[in-house]
C-alpha positions in Angstrom: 39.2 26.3 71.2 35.8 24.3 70.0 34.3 21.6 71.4 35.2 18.0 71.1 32.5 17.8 68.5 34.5 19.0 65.7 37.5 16.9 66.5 35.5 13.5 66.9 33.1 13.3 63.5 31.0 10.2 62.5 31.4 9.3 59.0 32.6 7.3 55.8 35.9 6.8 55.1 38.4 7.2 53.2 39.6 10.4 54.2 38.3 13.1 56.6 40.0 16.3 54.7 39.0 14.4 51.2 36.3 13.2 51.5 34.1 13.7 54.3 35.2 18.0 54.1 34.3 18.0 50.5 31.5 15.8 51.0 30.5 18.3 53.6 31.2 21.5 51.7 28.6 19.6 48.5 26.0 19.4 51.0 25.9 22.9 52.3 26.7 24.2 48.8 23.9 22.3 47.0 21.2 23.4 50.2 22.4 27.6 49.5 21.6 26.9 45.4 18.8 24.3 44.8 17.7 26.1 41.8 21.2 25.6 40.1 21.3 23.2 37.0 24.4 22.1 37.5 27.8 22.8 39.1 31.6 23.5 38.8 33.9 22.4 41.1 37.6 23.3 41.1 39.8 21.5 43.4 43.5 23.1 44.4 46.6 21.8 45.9 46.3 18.3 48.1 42.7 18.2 46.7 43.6 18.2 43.5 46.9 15.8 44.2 45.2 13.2 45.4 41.6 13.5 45.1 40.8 10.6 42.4 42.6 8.2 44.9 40.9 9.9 47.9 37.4 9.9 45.8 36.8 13.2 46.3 35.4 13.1 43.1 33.1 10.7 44.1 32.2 12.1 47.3 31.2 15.8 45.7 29.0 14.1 43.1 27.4 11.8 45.1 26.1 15.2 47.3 25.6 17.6 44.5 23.5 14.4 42.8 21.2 14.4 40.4 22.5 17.5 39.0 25.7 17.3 37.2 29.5 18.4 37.9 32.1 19.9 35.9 35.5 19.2 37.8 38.6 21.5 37.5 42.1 19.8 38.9 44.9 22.5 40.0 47.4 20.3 41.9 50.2 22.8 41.3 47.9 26.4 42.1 47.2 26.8 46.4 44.6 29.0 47.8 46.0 31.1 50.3 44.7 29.4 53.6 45.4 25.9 53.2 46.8 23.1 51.0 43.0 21.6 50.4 41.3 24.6 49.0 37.9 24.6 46.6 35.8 26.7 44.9 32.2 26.1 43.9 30.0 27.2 41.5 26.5 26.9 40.3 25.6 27.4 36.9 22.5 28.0 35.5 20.3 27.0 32.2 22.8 28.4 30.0 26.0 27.4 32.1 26.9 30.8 33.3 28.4 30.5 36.8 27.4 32.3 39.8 27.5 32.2 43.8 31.6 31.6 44.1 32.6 29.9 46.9 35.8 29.1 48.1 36.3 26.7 51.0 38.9 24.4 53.1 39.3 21.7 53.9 42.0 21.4 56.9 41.7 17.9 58.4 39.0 16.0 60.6 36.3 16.8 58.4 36.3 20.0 59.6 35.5 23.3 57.2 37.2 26.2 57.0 36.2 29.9 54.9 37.9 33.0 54.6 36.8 35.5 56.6 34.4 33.7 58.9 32.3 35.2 61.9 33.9 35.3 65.2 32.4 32.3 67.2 32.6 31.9 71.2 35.2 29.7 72.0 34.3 26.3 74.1 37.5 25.8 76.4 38.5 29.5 77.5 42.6 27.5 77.9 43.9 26.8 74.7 47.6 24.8 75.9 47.8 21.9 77.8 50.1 24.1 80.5 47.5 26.4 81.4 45.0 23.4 81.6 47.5 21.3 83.7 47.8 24.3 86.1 43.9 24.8 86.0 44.0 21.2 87.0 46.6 20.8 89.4 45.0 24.0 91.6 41.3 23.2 91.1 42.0 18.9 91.7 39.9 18.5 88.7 41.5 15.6 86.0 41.3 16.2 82.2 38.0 14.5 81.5 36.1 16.6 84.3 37.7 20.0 83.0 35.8 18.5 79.5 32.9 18.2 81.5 33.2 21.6 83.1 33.2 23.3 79.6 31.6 20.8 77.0 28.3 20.2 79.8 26.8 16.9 80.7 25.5 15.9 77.3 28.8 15.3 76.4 28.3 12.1 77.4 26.2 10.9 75.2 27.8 12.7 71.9 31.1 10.2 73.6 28.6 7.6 73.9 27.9 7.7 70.7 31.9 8.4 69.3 32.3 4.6 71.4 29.6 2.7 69.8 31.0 4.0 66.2 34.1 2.8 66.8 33.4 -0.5 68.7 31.4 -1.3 65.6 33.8 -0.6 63.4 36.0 -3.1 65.1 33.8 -6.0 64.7 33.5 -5.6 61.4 36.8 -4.7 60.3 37.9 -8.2 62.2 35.2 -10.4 59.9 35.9 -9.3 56.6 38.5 -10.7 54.0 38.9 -9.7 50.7 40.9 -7.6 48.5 40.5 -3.4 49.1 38.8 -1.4 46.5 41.5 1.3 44.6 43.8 -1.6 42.5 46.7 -1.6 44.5 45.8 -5.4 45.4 45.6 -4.8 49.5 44.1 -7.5 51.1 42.6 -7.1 54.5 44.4 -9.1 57.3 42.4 -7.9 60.7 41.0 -11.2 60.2 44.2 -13.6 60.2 45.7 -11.5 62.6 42.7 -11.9 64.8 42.0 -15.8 63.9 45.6 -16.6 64.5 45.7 -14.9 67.7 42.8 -16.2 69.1 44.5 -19.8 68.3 47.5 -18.9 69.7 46.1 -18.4 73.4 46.7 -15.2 76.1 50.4 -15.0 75.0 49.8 -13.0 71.7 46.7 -11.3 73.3 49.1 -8.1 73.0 51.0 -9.0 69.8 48.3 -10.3 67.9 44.7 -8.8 69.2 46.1 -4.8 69.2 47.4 -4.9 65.8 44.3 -6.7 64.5 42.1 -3.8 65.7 44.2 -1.0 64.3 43.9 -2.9 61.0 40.4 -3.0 61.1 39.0 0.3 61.8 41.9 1.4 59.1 41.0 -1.4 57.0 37.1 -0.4 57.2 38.1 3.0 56.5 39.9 2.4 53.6 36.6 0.5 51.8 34.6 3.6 52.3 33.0 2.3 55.8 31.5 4.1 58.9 34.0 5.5 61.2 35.3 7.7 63.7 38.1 10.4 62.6 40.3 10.2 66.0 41.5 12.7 64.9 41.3 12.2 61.1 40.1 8.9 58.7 43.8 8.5 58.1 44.3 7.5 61.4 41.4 6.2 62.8 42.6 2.6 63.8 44.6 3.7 66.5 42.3 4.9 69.4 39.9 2.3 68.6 42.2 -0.2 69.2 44.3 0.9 71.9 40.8 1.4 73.7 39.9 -2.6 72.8 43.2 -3.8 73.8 42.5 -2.4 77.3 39.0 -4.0 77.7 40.7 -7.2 76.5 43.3 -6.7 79.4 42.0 -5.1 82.1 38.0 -5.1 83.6 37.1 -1.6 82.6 33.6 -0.1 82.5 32.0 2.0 79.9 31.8 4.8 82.0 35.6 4.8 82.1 36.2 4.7 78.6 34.3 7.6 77.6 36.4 9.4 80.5 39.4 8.5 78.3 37.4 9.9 75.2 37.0 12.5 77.1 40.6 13.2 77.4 41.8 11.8 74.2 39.6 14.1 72.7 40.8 17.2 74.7 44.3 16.4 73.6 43.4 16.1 70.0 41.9 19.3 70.3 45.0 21.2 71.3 46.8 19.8 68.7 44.5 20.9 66.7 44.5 24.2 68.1 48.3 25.0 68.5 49.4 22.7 65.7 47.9 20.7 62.9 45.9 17.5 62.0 46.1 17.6 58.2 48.5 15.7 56.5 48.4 18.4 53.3 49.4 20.7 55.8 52.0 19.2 58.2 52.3 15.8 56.6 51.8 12.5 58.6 52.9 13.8 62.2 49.7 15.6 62.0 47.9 12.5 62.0 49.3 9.2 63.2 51.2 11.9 65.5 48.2 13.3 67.0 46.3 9.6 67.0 49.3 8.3 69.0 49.0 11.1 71.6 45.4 10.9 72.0 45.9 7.1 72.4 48.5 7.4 74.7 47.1 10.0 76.8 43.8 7.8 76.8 45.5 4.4 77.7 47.4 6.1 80.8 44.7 7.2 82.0 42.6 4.0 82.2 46.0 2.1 83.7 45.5 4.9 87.1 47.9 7.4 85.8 47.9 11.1 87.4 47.1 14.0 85.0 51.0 15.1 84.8 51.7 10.9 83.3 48.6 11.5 80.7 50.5 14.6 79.5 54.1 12.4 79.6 52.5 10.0 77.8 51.1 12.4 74.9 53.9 14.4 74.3 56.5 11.2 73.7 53.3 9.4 71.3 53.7 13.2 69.2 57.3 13.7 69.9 58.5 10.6 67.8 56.5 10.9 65.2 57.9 14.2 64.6 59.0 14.6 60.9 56.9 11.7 59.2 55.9 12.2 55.9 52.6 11.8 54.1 53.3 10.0 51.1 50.1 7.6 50.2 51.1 5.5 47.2 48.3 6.6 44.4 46.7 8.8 46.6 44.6 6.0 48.4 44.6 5.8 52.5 46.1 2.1 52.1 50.2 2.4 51.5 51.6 3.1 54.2 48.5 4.2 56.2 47.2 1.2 57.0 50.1 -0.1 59.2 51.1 3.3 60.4 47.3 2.4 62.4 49.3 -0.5 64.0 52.4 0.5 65.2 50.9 4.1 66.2 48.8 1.9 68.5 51.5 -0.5 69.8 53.9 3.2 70.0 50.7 4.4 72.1 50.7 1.6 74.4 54.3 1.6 75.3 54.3 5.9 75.5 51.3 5.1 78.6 53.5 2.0 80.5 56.8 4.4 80.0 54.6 7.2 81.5 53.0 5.8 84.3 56.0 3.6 85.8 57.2 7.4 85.8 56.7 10.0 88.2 55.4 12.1 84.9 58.6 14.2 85.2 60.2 15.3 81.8 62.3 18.2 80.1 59.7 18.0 76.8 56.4 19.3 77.3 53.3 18.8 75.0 52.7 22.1 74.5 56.5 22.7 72.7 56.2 19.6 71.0 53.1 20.7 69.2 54.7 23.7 68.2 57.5 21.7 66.8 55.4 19.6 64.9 53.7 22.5 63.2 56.9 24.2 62.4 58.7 20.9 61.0 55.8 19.9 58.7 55.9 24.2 57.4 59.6 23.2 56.5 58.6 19.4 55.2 58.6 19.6 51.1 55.7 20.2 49.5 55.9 16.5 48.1 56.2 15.1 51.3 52.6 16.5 52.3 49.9 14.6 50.5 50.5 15.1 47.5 51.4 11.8 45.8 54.5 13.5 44.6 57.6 12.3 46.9 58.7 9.6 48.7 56.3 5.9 48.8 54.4 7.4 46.6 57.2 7.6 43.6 59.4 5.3 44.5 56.1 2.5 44.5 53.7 3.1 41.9 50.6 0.5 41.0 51.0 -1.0 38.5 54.5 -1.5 39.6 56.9 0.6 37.0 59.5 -1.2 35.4 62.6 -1.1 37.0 65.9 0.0 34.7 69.4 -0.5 35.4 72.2 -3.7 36.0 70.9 -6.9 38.6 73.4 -7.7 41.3 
């Protein structure tokens, strides 16, 4: 299993599998040819689907810039790996192509290639039981078994991850204004925030944790700096979950990059055993896996044992399970947005059901995650970022005229 690194990646929005992977993939592409004149890009499956909404367009021409790119769309073709496959090529003075690539793109920002070298795994426990045994023998707690593997300067890389997000926060709170893509979203962190602020400590809960979610999510959705926690999709809710608790409770820094810690190490076996990518295992993968992490965080910081902070995990994955990705013209706005907020109000209540608990349950993560994977293999290929099925038909921007007899 790899480090907490690869799960928690600094970027710009709107989407870590869309645009930050493809972004990435330019980069290292463009550095291996500089002599190239220009490029081709074909983009397959979930890239393809929703790549203009997603600007992953955009994203690839901004890093191949100033030389020029030829796009290729093949929503209906996959590669055999994964949903967000690509292939690059450079082509030279006469437009021949040469040096094919093909790459993935499978969620977090990560990369992905066929055939890659055999690298030396971080945590040598790759399921949450064999970690809560490890544990539960050794008296260690999640965020010192990160410690034990990741090394000190872990620390500072979480350090790092907090200031990202606590930033993102403040802004996403002061803006107003309409988001970019023409679906006519308005940011609301603002008048959620204002209003509770005027309402007193009674809506500190009801007011102050949704206007967090929708500002990380609505800072993502403009293209701004975030945190992928574990994806851009569904960055609002650890970030606010997280603020709601230093809004509630004294808590020092040092104890919120403990819960990074284990947020992250959660994340990770998900990851790991099941799936982050919406192309792949549709939404579940990522509000799901945002919702555990939160939950798994926010139990710890209210005292809870290691075996609540696993209780609390599984039930923020566990009812998720089956929810579709269906992003209405392929942007990160309808429903996304507020699946940010009640993920993080889900998360919250998953950590108070867990710790008044003795963390005794029939459910364990590690069989949930293994659900998860196996119902997003059997959701419908329209139900999985594509744009194809379900929001994303039955809205459409502009609105489609509606047919038929008024009641």
């Amino acid at each position: 299993m790899e480090s907490i690194h690869e799960l928690f990646r600094i970027g710009h929005g709107p989407s870590s599998s869309h645009t930050m992977g493809p972004r990435r993939a330019a980069e290292a592409f463009s550095q291996k040819h500089p002599e190239a004149v220009s490029f081709r890009v074909t983009l397959y499956g979930s890239l393809a689907a929703t790549g203009r909404g997603h600007l992953t367009d955009k994203a690839i021409i901004e890093a191949l810039s100033p030389r020029g790119v030829e796009f290729t769309w093949k929503p209906d073709d996959l590669l055999p790996l994964h949903p967000n496959g690509m292939e690059f090529e450079a082509l030279d003075a006469s437009g021949n192509p040469y040096g094919l690539w093909r790459v993935y793109s499978p969620g977090g920002g990560s990369l992905m290639e066929e055939n890659p070298p055999a690298a030396k795994p971080v945590y040598p426990l790759t399921t949450m039981s064999e970690i809560l045994k490890y544990c539960t023998s050794s008296g260690l707690t999640f965020w010192e078994y990160v410690e034990a593997n990741e090394g000190k300067e872990i620390w500072d890389f979480l350090k790092e991850v907090n200031r990202v997000m606590h930033e993102s926060v403040q802004r996403g709170i002061q803006a107003e204004g309409v988001l970019p893509g023409g679906l006519g979203v308005s940011r609301r962190a603002w008048t959620f925030h204002r209003k509770s602020l005027l309402n007193g400590s009674n809506l500190v809960r009801e007011g102050f944790l949704p206007a967090y979610a929708l500002a990380v999510a609505e800072e993502n959705a403009t293209g701004g700096l975030i945190v992928t926690a574990p994806t851009c999709g569904s960055c609002g809710v650890l970030p606010a979950v997280i603020c709601h608790i230093e809004d509630t409770v004294q808590t020092s820094e040092k104890h919120v990059l403990r819960a990074l810690a284990t947020a992250g190490l959660i994340g990770n076996l998900i990851r790991h055993n099941g799936s982050i990518s919406g192309a792949e295992v549709g939404c579940q993968g990522e509000i799901g896996s945002a919702c555990a992490m939160a939950a798994g965080a926010a139990a710890q910081l209210m005292g809870g044992t290691i075996r609540q902070i696993e209780y609390a995990a599984e039930m923020g994955l566990e009812h998720h399970l089956g929810l579709t990705c269906d992003p209405v013209n392929g942007l990160v706005q309808i429903p996304c947005i507020e699946r940010n907020v009640f993920a993080a109000t889900r998360a919250m209540d998953c950590a108070t059901f867990a710790t008044y608990s003795d963390g005794a349950h029939r459910v364990s993560f590690d069989e949930v995650v293994t659900v998860m994977k196996q119902t997003g293999e059997d959701l419908p290929r329209v139900y999985r970022e594509t744009a194809e099925g379900g929001l994303a038909i039955t809205y459409r921007f502009p609105r489609r005229q509606q047919t038929g007899n008024k009641n």
